[in-house]
PyMOL commands that place a pseudoatom at each C-alpha (Angstrom):
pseudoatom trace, name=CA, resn=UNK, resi=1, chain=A, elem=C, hetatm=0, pos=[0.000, 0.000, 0.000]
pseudoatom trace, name=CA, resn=UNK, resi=2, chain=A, elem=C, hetatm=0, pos=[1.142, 3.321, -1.054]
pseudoatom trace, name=CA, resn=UNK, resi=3, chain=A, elem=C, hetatm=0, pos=[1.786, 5.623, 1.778]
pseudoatom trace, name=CA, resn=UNK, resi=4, chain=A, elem=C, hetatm=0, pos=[0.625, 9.579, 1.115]
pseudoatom trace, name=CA, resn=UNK, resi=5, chain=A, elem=C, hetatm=0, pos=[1.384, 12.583, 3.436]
pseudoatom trace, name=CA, resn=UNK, resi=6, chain=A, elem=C, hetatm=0, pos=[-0.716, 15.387, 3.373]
pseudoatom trace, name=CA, resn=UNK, resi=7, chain=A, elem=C, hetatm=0, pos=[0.418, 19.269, 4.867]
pseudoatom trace, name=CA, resn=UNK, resi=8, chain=A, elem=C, hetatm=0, pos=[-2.347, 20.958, 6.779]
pseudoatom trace, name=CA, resn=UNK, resi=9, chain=A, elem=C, hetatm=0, pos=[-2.350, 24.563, 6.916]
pseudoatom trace, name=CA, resn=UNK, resi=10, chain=A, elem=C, hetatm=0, pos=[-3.033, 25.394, 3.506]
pseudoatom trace, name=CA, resn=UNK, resi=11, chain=A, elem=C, hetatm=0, pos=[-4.288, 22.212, 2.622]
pseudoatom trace, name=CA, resn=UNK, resi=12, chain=A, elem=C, hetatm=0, pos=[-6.504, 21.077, 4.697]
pseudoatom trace, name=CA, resn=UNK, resi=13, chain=A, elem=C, hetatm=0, pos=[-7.286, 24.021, 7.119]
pseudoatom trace, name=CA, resn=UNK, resi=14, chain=A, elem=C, hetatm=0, pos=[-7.794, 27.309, 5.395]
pseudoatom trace, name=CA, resn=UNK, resi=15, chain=A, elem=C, hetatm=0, pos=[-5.183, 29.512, 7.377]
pseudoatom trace, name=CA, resn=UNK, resi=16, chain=A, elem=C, hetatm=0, pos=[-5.685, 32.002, 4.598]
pseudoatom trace, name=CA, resn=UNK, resi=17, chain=A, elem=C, hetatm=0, pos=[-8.873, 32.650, 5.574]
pseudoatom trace, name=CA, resn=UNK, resi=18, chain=A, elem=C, hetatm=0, pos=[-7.668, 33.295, 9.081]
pseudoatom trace, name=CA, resn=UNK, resi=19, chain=A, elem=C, hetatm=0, pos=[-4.917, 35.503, 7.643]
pseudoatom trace, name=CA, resn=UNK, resi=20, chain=A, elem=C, hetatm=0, pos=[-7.374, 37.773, 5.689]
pseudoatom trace, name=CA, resn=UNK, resi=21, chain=A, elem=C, hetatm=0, pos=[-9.811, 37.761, 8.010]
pseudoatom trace, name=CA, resn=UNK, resi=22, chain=A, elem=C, hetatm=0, pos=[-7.171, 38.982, 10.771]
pseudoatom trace, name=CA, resn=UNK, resi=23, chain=A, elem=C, hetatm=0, pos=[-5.695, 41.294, 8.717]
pseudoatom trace, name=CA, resn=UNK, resi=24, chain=A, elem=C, hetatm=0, pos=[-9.011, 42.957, 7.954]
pseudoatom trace, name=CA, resn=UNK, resi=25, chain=A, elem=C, hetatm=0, pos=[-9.844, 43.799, 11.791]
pseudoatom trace, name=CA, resn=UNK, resi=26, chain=A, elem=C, hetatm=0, pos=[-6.389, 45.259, 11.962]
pseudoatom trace, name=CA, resn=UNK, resi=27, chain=A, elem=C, hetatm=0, pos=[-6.405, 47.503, 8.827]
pseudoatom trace, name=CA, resn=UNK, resi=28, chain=A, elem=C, hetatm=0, pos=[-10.008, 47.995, 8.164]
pseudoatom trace, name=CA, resn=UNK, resi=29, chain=A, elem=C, hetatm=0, pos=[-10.413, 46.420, 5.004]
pseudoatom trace, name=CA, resn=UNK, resi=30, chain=A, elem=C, hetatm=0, pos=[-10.160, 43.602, 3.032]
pseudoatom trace, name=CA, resn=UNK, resi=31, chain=A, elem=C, hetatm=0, pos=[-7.554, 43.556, 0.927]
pseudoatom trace, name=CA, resn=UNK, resi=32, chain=A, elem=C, hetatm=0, pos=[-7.453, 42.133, -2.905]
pseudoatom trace, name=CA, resn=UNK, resi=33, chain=A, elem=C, hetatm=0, pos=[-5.819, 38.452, -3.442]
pseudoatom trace, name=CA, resn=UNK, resi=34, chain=A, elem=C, hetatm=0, pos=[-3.483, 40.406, -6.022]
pseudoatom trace, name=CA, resn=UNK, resi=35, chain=A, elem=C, hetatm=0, pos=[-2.108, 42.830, -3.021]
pseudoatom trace, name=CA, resn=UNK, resi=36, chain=A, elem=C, hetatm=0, pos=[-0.603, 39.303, -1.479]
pseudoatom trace, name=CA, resn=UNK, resi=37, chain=A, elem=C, hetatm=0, pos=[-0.881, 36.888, -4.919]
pseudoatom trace, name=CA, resn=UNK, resi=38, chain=A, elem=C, hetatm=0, pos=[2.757, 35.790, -5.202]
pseudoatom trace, name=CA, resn=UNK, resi=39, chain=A, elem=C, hetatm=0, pos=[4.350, 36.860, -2.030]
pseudoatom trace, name=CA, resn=UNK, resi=40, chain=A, elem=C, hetatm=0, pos=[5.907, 34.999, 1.169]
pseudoatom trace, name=CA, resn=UNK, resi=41, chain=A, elem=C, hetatm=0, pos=[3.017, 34.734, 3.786]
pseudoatom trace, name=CA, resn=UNK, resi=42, chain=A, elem=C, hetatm=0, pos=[5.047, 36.845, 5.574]
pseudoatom trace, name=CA, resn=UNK, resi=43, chain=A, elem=C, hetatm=0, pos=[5.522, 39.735, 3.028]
pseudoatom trace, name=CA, resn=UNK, resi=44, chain=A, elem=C, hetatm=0, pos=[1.624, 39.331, 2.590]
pseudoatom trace, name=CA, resn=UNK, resi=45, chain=A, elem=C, hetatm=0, pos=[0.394, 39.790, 5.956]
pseudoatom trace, name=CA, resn=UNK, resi=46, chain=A, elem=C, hetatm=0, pos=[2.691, 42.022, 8.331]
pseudoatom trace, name=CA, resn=UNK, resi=47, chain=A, elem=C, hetatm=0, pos=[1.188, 40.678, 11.361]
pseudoatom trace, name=CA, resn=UNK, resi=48, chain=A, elem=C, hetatm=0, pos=[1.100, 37.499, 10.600]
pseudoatom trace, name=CA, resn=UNK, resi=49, chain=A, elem=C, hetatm=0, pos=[3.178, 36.373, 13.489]
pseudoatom trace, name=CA, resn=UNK, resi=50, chain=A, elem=C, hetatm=0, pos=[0.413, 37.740, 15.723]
pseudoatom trace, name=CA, resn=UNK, resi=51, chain=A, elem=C, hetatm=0, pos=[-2.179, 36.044, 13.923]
pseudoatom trace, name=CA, resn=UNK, resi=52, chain=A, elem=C, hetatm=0, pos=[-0.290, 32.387, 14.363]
pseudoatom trace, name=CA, resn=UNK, resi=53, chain=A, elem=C, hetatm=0, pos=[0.156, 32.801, 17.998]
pseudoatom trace, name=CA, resn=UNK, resi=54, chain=A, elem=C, hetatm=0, pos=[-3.159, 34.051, 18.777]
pseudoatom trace, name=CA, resn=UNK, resi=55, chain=A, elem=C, hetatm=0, pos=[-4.844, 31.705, 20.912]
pseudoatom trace, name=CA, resn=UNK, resi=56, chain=A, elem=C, hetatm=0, pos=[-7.601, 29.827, 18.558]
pseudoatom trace, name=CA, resn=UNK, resi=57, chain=A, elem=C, hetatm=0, pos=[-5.756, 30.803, 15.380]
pseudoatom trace, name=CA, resn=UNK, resi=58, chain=A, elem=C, hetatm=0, pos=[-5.138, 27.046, 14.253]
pseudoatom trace, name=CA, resn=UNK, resi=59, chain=A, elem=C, hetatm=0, pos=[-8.234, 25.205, 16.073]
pseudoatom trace, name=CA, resn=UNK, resi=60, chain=A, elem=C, hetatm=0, pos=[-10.500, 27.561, 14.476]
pseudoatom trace, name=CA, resn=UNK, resi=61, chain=A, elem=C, hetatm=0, pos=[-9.654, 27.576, 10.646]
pseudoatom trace, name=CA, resn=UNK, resi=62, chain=A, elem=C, hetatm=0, pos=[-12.238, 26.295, 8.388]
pseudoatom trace, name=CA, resn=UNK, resi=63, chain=A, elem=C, hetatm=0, pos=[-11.605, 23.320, 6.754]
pseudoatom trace, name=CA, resn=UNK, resi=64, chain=A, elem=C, hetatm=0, pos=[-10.711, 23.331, 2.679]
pseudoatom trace, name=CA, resn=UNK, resi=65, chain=A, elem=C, hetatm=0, pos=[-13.976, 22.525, 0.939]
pseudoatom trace, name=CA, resn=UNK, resi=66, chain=A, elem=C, hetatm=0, pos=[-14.070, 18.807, -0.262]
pseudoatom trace, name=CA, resn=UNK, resi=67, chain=A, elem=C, hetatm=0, pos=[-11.167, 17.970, 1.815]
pseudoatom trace, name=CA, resn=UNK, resi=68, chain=A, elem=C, hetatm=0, pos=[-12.860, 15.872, 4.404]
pseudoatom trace, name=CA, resn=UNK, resi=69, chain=A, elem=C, hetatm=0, pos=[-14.937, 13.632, 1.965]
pseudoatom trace, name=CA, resn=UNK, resi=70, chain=A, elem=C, hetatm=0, pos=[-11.515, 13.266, -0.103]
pseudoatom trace, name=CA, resn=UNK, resi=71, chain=A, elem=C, hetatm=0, pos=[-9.555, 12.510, 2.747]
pseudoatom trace, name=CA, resn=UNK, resi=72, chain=A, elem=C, hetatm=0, pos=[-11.662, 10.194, 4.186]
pseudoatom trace, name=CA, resn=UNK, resi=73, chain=A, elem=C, hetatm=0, pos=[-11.846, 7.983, 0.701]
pseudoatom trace, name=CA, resn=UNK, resi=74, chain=A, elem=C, hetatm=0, pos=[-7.701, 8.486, 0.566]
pseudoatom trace, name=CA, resn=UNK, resi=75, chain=A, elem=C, hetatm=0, pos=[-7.531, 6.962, 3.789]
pseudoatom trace, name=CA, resn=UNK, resi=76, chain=A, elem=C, hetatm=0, pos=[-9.105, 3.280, 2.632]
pseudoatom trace, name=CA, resn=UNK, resi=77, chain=A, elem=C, hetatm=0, pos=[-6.889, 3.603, -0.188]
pseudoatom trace, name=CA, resn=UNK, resi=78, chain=A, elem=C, hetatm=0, pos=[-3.143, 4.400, 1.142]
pseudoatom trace, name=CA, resn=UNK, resi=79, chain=A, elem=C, hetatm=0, pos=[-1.441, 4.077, 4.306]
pseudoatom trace, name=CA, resn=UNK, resi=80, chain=A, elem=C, hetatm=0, pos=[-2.300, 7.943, 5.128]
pseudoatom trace, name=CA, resn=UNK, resi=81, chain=A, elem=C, hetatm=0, pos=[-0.763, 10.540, 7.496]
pseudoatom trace, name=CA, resn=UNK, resi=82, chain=A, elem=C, hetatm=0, pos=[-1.587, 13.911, 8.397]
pseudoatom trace, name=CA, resn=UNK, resi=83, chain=A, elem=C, hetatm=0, pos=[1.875, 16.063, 8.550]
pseudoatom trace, name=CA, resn=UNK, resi=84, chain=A, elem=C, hetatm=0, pos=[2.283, 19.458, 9.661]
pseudoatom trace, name=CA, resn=UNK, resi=85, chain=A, elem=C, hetatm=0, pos=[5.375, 21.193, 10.734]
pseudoatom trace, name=CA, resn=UNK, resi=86, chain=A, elem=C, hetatm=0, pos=[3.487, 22.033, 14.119]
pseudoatom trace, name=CA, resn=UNK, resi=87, chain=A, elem=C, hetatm=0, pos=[6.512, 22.842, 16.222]
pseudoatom trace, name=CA, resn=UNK, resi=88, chain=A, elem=C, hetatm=0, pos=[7.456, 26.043, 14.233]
pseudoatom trace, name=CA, resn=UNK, resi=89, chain=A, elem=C, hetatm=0, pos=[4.677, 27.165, 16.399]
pseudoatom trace, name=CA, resn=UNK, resi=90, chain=A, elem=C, hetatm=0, pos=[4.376, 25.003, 19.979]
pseudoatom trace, name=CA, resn=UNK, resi=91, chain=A, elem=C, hetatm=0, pos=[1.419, 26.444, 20.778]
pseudoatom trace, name=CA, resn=UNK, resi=92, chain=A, elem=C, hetatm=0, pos=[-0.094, 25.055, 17.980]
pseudoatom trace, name=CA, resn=UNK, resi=93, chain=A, elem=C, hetatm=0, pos=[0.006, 21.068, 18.459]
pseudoatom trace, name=CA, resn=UNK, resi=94, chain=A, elem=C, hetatm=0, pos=[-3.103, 20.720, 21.109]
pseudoatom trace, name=CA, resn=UNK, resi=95, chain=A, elem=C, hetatm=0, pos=[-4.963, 23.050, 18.825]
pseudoatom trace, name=CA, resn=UNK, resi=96, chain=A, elem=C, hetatm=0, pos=[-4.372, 20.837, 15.910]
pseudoatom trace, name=CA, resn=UNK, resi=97, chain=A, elem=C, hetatm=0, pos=[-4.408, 18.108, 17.273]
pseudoatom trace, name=CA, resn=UNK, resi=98, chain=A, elem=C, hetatm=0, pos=[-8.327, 19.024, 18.643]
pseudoatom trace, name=CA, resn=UNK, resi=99, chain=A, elem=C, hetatm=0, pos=[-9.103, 20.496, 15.109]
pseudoatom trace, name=CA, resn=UNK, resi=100, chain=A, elem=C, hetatm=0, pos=[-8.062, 16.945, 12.853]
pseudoatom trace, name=CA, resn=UNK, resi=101, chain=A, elem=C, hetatm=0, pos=[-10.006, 15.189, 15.477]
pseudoatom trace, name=CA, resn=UNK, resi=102, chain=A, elem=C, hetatm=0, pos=[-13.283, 17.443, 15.405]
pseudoatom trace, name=CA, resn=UNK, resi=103, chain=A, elem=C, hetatm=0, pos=[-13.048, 17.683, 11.586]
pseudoatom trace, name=CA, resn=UNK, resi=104, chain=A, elem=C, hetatm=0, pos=[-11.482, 14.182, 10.614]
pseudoatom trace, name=CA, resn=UNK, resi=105, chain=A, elem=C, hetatm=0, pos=[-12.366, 12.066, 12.968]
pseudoatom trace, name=CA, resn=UNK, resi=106, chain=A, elem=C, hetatm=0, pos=[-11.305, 8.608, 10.996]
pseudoatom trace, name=CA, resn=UNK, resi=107, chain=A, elem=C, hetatm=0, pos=[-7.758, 10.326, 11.325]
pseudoatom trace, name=CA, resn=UNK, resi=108, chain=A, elem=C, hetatm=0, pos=[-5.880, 7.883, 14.215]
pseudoatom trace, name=CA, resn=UNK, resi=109, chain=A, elem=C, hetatm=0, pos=[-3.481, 9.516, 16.408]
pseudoatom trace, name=CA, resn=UNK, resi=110, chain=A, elem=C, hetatm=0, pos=[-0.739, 7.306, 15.168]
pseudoatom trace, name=CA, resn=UNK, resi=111, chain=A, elem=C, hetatm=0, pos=[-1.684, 8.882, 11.593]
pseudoatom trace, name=CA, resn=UNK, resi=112, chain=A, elem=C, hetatm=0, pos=[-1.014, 12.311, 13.329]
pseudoatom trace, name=CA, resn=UNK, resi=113, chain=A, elem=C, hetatm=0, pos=[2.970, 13.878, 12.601]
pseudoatom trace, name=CA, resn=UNK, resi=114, chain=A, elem=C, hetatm=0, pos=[4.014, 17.109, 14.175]
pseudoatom trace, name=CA, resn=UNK, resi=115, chain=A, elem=C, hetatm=0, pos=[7.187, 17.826, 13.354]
pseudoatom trace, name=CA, resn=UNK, resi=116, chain=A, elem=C, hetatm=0, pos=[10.110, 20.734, 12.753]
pseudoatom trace, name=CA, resn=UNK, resi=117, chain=A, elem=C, hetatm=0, pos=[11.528, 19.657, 9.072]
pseudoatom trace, name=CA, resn=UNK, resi=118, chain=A, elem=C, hetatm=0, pos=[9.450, 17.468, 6.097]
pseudoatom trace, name=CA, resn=UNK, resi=119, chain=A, elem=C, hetatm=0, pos=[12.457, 16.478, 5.120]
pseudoatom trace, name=CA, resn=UNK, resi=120, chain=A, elem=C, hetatm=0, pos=[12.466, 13.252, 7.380]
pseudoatom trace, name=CA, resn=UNK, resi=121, chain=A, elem=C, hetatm=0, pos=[8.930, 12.363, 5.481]
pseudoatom trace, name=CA, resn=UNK, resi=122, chain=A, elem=C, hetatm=0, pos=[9.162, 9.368, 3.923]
pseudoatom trace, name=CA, resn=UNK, resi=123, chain=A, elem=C, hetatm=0, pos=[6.245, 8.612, 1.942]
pseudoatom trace, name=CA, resn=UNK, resi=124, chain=A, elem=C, hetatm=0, pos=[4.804, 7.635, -2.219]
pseudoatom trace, name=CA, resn=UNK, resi=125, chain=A, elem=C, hetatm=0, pos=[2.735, 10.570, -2.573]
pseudoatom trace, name=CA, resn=UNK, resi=126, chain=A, elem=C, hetatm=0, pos=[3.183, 14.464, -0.673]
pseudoatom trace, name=CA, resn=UNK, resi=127, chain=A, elem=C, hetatm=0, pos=[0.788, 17.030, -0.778]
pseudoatom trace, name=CA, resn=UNK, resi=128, chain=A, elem=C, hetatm=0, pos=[2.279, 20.446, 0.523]
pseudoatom trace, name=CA, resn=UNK, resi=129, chain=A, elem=C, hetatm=0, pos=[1.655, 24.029, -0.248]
pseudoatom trace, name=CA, resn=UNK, resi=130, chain=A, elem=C, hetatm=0, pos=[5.201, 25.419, 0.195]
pseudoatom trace, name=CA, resn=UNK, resi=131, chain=A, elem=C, hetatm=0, pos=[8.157, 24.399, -1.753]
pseudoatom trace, name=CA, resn=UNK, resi=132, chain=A, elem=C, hetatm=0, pos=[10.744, 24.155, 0.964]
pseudoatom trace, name=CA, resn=UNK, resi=133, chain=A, elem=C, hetatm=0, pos=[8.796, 20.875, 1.981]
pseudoatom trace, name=CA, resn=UNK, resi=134, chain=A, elem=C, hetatm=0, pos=[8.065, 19.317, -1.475]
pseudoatom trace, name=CA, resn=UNK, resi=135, chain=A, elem=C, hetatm=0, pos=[11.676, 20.427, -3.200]
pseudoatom trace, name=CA, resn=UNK, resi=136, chain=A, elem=C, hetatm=0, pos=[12.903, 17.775, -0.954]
pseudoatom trace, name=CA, resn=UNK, resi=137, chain=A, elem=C, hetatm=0, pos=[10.489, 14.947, -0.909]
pseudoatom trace, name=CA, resn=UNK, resi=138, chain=A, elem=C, hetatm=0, pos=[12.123, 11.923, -1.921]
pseudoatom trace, name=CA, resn=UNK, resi=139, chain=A, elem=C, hetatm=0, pos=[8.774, 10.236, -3.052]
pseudoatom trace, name=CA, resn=UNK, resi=140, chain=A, elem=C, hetatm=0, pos=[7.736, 9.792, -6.198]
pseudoatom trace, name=CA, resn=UNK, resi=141, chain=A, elem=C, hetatm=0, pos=[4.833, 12.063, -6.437]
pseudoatom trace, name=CA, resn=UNK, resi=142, chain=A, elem=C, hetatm=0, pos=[4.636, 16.039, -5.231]
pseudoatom trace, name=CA, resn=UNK, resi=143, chain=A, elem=C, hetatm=0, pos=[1.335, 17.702, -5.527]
pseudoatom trace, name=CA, resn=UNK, resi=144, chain=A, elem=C, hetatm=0, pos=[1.901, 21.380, -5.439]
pseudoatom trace, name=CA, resn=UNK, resi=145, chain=A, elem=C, hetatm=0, pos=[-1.512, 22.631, -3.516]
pseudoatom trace, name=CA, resn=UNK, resi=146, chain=A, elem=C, hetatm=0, pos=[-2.326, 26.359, -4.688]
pseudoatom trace, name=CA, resn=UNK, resi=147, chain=A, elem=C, hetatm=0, pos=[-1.937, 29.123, -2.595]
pseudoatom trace, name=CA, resn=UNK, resi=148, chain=A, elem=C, hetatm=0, pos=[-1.476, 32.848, -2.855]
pseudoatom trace, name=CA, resn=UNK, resi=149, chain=A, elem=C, hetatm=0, pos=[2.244, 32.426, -1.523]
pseudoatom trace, name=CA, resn=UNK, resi=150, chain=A, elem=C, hetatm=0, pos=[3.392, 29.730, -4.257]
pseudoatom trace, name=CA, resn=UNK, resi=151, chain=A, elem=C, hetatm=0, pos=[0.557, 30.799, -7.275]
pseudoatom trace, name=CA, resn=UNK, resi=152, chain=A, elem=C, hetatm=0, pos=[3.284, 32.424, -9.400]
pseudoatom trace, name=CA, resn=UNK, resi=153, chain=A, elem=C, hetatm=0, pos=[5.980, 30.182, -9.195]
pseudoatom trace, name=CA, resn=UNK, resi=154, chain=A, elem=C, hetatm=0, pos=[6.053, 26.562, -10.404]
pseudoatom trace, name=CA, resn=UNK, resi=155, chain=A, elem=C, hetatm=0, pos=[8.782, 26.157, -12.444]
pseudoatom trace, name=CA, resn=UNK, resi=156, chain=A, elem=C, hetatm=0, pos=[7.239, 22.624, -13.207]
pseudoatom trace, name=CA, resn=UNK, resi=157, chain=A, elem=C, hetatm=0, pos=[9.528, 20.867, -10.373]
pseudoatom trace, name=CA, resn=UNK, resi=158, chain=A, elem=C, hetatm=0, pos=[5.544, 19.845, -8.924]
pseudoatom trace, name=CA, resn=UNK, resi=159, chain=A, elem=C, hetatm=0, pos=[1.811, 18.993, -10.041]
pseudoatom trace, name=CA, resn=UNK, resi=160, chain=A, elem=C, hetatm=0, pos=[0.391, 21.660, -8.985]
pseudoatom trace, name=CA, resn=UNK, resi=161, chain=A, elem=C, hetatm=0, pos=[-3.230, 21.035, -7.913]
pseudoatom trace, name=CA, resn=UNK, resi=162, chain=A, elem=C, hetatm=0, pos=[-6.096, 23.644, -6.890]
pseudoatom trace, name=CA, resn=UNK, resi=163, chain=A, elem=C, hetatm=0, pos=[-8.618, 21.929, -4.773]
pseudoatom trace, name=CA, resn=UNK, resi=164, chain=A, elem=C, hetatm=0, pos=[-9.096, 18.766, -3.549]
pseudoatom trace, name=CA, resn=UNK, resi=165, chain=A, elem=C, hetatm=0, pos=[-11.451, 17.735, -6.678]
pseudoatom trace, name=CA, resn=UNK, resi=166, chain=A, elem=C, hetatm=0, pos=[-8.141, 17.660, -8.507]
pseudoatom trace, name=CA, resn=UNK, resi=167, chain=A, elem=C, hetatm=0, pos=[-6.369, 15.722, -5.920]
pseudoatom trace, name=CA, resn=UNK, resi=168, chain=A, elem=C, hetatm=0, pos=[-9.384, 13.202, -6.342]
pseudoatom trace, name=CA, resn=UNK, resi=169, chain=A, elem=C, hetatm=0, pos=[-9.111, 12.761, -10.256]
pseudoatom trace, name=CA, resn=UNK, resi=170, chain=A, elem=C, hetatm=0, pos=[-5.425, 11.953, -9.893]
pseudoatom trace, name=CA, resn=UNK, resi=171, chain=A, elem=C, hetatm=0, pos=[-5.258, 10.020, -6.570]
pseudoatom trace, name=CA, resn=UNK, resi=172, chain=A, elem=C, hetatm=0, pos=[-8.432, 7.916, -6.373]
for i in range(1, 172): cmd.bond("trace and resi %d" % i, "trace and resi %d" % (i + 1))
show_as sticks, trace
zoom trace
């Protein structure tokens, strides 16, 4: 059985949706997708290391639409893990943790990886939104999920994917 890790901020849990919504309150408006289409998260949102250490940031991100259904139908299929580079930000890991097992609740702890680097991933099949994890993936498939940070930059080194209806088509 092939064995498939899959990122979750930006993947599964729409953090950009956190980040805009943030980032509205503090400047009073919302700003375009081009204003941040293209740059580092960081470059995009000033505050944005506020935002990911606010209490609640990660438990209470919406989940990508069609991710769940997906996920759940990956999970019969290939030996699956969730993998998130959760100790960037400590705080983070119990509110993951409680937000894959609210919103995918077929998702074992053992299927559950918090971790610094990607690099030490060793899996068939990675779906990541940021190239610093994929560019290293040994496997033998990178899917490339869109997000304003990597949108204008490919350089074909990935599949890139938009939603998880693609990710469907090419995985199940």
């Amino acid at each position: 059985m092939q064995r498939i890790a899959i990122d979750m901020d930006g993947v599964l849990a729409d953090v950009y949706h956190q980040f805009f919504e943030m980032d509205e309150k503090d400047f009073g408006q919302r700003r375009p997708m081009e204003e941040v289409a293209g740059k580092p998260e960081r470059e995009g949102f000033p505050n944005i290391l506020h935002y990911v250490y606010t209490q609640g940031f990660f438990r209470t991100a919406p989940v990508m639409e069609g991710s769940r259904q997906i996920v759940e139908e990956l999970n019969k299929k290939y030996d699956l893990y969730i993998v998130s580079a959760a100790t960037e930000f400590p705080q983070s890991l119990p509110e993951k943790q409680a937000w894959l097992n609210e919103h995918f609740p077929f998702i074992t702890w053992q299927q559950m990886v918090f971790c610094g680097s990607k690099q030490i991933i060793q899996a068939d099949i990675m779906i990541d939104d940021h190239f610093r994890n994929l560019d290293h993936f040994k496997g033998k498939t990178s899917l490339l999920y869109t997000q304003p940070h990597n949108v204008q930059a490919n350089e074909g080194r990935h599949k890139r994917v938009n939603n998880w209806k693609e990710i469907a088509e090419i995985l199940l």
